[in-house]
N, C-alpha and C positions, 0 to 999 in steps of 0.2 A: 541359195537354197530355194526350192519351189516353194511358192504358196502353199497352204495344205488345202486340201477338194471342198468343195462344198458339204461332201458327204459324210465327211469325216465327223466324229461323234467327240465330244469334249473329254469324254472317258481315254478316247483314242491320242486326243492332240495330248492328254496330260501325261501319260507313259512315257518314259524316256526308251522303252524299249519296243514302240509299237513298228510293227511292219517286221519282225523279225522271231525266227523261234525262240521260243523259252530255253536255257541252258541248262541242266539238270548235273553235279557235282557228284558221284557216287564212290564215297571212299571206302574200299574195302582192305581186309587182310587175307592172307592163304589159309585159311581156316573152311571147316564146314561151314558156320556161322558166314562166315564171307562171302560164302561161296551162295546164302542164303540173302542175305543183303541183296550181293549181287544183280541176282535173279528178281528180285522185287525192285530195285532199283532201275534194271532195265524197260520191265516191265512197266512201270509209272512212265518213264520217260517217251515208249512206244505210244500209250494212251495221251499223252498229254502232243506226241509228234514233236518233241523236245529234242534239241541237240546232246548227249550222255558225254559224259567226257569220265573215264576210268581212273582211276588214283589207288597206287598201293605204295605205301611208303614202307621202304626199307629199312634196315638197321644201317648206320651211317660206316658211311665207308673212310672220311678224311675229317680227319682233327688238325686242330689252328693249336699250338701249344704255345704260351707267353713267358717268360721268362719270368715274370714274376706275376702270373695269375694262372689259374686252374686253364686245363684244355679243354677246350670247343670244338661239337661237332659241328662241319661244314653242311650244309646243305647242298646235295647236287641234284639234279636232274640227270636220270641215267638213259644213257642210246636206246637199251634192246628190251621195252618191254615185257617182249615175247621172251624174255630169261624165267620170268614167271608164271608158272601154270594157273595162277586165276587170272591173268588178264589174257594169257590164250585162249580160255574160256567166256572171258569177258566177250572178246572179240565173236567167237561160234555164238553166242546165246545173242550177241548185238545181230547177226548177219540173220540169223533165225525168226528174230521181229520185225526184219526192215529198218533194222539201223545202222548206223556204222560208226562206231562209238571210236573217240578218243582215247588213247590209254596213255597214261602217264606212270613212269617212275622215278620217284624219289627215294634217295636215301638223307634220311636226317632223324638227329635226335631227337626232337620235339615233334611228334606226327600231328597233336592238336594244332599247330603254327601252321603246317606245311598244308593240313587242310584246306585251314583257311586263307592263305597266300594262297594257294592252287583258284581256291574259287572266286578269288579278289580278281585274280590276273585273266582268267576267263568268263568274267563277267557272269557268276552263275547265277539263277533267281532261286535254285533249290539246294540242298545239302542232303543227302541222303549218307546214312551211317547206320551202322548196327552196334546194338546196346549187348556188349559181352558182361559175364559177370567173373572178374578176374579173382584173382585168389584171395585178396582182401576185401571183407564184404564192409570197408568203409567206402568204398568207392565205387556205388554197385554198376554205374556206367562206363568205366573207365575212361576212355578217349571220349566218348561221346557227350560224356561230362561237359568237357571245359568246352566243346564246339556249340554245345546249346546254352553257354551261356554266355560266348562271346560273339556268336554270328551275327553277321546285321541281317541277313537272308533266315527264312522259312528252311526248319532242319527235320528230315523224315527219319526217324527213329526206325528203325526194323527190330524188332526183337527176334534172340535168339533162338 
């Protein structure tokens, strides 16, 4: 490994991420709201010159059944993004800013997990989500709930 420059600033050598763009995590659903996210989610990522990387998590496609315990869904990573119309859009609005965003799909049961595995695995420094208010108003974030209270990374709420 090189020495670091002279010029280099103590701020710089402490980063474990210095010399490279910031990764920015934007998980959305097929919704307007998502579709809302989305577009602010890009839009931070452009401003900040941040690598985006897309996430829409699917209803699970493959259950583990046990012979003597409840069934699990599997979590997969699916081929053809482009089977869903927000990350076709994801993709136009990314090309639109000057980016060229990752898109990811997953199906699995737990979409709070899958979040954050996705942004574990891509090293993100940000979490962007949007705050839905589903039908039950004890949970008035739903998903975005459980991801602002177990992220280790900075998580950007979008309201709906």
């Amino acid at each position: 490994m090189p020495a670091p420059s002279a010029t280099a600033t103590a701020a710089e050598l402490a980063t474990p991420h210095a010399g490279r763009c910031p990764r920015v995590l934007i998980a959305v659903d097929d919704t307007p709201a998502g579709r809302h996210t989305l577009s602010s989610g890009l839009r931070q990522a452009a401003a900040q010159g941040a690598e985006a990387t897309v996430l829409h998590v699917a209803p699970p496609r493959r259950w583990r059944v046990g012979r003597l315990g409840p069934s699990r869904a599997v979590p997969v990573r699916l081929d053809d993004p482009f089977a869903v119309p927000v990350l076709r859009d994801a993709r136009r609005i990314g090309f639109e800013l000057g980016l060229c965003p990752r898109l990811e799909l997953v199906a699995a049961e737990d979409v709070d997990a899958a979040i954050l595995g996705t942004a574990r695995r891509i090293g993100a420094e940000t979490i962007v989500v949007g705050a839905h208010r589903p039908d039950s108003l004890s949970a008035p974030l739903g998903v975005c709930h459980a991801v602002l209270r177990r992220a280790p990374v900075p998580v950007v709420v979008v309201p709906a």
